[in-house]
C-alpha positions as CSV (number, residue, x, y, z in Angstrom):
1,X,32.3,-67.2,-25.0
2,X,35.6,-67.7,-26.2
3,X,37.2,-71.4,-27.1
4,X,40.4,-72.2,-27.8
5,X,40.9,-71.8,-32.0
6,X,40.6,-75.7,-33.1
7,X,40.1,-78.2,-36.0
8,X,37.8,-80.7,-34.6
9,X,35.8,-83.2,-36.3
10,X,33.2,-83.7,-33.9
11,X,32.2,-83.0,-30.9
12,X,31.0,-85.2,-28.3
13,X,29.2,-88.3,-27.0
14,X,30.5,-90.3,-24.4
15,X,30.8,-87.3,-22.0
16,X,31.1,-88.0,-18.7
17,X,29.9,-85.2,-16.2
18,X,32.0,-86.2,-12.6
19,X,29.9,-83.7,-9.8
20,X,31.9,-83.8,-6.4
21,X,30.4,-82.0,-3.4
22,X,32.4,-79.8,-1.1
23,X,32.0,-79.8,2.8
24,X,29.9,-76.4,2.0
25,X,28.0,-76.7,-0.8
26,X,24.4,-77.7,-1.8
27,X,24.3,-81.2,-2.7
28,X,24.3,-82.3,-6.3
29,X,24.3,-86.0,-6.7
30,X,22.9,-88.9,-9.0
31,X,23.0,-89.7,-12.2
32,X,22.0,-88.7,-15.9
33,X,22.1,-89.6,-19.2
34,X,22.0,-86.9,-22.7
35,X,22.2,-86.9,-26.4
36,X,21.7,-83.7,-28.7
37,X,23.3,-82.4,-31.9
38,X,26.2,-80.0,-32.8
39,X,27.7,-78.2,-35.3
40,X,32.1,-77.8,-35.5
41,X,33.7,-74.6,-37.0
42,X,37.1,-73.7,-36.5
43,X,36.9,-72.1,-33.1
44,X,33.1,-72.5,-32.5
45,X,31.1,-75.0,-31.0
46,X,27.1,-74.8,-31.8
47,X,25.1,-76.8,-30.1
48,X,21.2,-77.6,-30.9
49,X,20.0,-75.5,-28.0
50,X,18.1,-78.2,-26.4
51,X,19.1,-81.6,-25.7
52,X,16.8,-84.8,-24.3
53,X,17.6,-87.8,-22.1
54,X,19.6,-90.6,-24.4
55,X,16.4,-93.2,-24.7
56,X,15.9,-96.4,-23.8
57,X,17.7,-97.8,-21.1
58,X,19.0,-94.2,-20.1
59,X,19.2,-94.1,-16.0
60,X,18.1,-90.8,-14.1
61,X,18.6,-90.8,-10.4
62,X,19.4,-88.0,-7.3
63,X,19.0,-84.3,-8.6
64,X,18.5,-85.9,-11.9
65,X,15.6,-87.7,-11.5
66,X,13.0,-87.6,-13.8
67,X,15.3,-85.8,-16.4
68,X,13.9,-85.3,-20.3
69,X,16.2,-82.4,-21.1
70,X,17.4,-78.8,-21.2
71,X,19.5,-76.2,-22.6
72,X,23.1,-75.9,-23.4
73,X,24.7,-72.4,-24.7
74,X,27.3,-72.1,-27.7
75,X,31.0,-71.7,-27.5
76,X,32.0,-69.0,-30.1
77,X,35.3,-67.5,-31.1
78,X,38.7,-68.4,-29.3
79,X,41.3,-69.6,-28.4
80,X,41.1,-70.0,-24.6
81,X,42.0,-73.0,-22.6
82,X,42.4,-73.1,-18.6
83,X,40.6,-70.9,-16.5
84,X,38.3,-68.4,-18.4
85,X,38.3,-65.2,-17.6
86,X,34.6,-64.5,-16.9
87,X,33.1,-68.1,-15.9
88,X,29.9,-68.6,-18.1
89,X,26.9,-68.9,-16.0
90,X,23.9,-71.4,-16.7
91,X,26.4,-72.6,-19.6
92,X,23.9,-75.9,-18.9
93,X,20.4,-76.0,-17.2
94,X,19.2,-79.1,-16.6
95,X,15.8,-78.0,-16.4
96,X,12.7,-80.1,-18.0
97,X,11.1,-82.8,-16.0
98,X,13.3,-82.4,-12.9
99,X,11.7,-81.8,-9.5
100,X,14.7,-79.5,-9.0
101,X,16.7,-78.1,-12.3
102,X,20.8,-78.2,-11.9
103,X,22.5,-75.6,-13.3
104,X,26.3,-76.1,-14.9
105,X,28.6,-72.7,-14.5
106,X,31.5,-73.5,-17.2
107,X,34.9,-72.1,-15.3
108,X,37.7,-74.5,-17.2
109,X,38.2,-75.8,-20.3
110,X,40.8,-78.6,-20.1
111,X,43.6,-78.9,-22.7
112,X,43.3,-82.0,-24.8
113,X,45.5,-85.2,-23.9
114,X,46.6,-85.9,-27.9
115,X,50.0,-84.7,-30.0
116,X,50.5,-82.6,-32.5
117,X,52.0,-85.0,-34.6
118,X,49.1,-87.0,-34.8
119,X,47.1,-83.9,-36.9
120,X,49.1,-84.9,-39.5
121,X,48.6,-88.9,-39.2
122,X,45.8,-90.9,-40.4
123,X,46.9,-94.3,-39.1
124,X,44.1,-96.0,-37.0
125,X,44.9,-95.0,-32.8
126,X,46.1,-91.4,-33.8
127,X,45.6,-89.0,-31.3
128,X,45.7,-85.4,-32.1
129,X,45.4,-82.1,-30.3
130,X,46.5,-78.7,-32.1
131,X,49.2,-76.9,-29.6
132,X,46.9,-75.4,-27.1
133,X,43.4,-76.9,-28.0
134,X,41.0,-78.7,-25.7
135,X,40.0,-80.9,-28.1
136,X,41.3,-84.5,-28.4
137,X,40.6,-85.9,-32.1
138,X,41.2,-89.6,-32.5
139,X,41.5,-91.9,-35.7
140,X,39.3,-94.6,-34.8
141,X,39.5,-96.3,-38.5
142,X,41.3,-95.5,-41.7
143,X,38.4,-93.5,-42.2
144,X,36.9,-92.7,-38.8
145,X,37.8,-90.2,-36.3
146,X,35.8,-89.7,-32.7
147,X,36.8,-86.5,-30.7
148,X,36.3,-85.6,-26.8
149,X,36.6,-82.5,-24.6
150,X,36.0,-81.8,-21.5
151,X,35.3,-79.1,-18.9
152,X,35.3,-77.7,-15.6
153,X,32.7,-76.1,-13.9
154,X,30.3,-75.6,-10.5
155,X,27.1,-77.4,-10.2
156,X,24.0,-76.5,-7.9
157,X,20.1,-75.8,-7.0
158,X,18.8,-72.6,-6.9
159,X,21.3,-70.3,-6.5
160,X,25.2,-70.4,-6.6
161,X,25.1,-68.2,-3.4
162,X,23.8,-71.0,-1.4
163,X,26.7,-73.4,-2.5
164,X,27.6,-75.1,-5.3
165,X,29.5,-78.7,-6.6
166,X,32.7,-79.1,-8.4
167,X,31.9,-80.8,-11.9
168,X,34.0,-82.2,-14.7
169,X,32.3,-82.9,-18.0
170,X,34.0,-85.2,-20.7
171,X,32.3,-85.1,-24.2
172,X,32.4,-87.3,-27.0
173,X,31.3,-87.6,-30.4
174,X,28.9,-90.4,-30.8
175,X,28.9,-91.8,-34.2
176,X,32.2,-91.4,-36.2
177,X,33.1,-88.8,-38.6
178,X,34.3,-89.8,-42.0
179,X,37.8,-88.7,-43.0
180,X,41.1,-88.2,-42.1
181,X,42.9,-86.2,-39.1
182,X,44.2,-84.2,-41.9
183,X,41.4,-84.0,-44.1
184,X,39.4,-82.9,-41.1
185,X,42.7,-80.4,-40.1
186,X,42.6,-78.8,-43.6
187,X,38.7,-78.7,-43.7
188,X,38.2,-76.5,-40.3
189,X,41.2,-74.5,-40.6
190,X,40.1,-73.5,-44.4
191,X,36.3,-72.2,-43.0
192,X,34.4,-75.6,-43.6
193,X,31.8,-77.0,-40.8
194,X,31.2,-80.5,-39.9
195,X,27.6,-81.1,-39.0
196,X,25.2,-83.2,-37.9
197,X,27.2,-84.6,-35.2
198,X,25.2,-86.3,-32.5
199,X,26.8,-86.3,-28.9
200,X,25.5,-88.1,-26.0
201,X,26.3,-87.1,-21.9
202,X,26.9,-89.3,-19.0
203,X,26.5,-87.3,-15.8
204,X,27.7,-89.2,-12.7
205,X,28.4,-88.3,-8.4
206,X,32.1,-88.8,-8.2
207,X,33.5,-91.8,-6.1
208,X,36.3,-90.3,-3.0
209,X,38.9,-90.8,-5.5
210,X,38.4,-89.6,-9.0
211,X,40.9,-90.4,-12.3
212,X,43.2,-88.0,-13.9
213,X,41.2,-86.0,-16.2
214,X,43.4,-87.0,-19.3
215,X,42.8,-91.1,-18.3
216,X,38.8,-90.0,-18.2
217,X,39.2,-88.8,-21.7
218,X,41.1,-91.6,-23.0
219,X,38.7,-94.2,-21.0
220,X,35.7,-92.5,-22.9
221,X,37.5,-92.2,-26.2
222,X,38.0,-96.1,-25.9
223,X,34.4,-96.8,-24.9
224,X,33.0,-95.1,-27.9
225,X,35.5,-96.6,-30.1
226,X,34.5,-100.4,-28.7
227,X,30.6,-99.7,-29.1
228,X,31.5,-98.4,-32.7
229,X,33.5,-101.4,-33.9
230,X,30.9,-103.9,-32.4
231,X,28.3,-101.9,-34.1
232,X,30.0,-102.1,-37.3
233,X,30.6,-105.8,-36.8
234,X,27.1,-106.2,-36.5
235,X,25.9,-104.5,-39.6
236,X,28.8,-106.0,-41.6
């Protein structure tokens, strides 16, 4: 699949997955909780194949109960944001210890919500996002930068034929990746890979009213950036 050319640090943690049932379709609801590992090029996203539940204190519930992990395909080449032109099917199966696997069809891939000017800033609350990227990059520390993306997609049982959910996904990275916005910038966009990223997923039914999708980012970019600071606090 094709994703919009990019330089991002890292991929992923605080994702939030927001499933919203039509008056037709097959109900997807509850609640779910991931983590896996991926690798950033510029313009490719590769993801461990597999991913688990997040541990400890993780909550499953609805379609999701009893959820240890699944599958999650790469995103290769670019640079494509909105609508793709061929939606990629079973982009995420939900799959191993649910009484019914979900699948995930990715259909959008939203623009990110940061400037351009920030690439090129490494003062701590920089928010960066290359002209026409998805990805939001944002300098967490002097020497810290989280990231978050997020897509659009159709949830469902079975088969799509017999009806499917409207999903958004928000990921985040979650631990921080040392550097600079444009350290990071120069790195990707010169043929040089950040790995070893961990990203974690928070799949949640959706409330009546859900928030604009660049307010979801932001919300999750300042979750992650809370835990790490109070993490490092506590170390310190």
């Amino acid at each position: 699949m094709r994703l919009k050319r990019t330089l991002l640090a890292g991929l992923l943690v605080f994702p939030v997955l927001l499933i919203t049932n039509s008056a037709k379709a097959t109900t997807v609801s509850g609640q779910a909780n991931i983590a896996g590992n991926v690798t950033v090029q510029d313009g490719t996203i590769t993801f461990a194949p597999t991913f688990s539940n997040s541990g400890p204190g993780a909550t499953e519930s609805g379609d999701f109960a009893g959820l240890t992990g699944g599958t999650i395909q790469n995103l290769t080449g670019g640079p494509i944001t909105g609508f793709l032109p061929t939606p990629i099917t079973g982009f995420i199966n939900f799959t191993t210890g649910l009484a019914t696997p979900v699948t995930f069809d990715l259909t959008y891939i939203a623009p990110g919500v940061g400037t351009q000017a920030g690439c090129f800033s490494s003062l701590p609350g920089s928010a960066c996002t290359p002209n026409g990227s998805p990805f939001t990059l944002f300098q967490l520390t002097s020497n810290t930068v989280i990231a978050a993306l997020q897509f659009n997609g159709l949830s469902y049982t079975g088969s799509s034929a017999t009806g499917t959910s409207p999903t958004t996904a928000i990921f985040s990275t979650q631990t921080a990746i040392n550097g600079t916005l444009p350290e990071i910038f120069g790195m990707l966009a010169s043929g040089g890979a950040v790995s070893g990223i961990t990203y974690s997923a928070s799949f949640v039914a959706t409330a009546p009213t859900v928030p604009e999708p660049a307010s979801m980012m932001l919300m999750g970019l300042g979750l992650v950036g809370a835990g790490l600071i109070a993490r490092r606090k506590i170390q310190s």
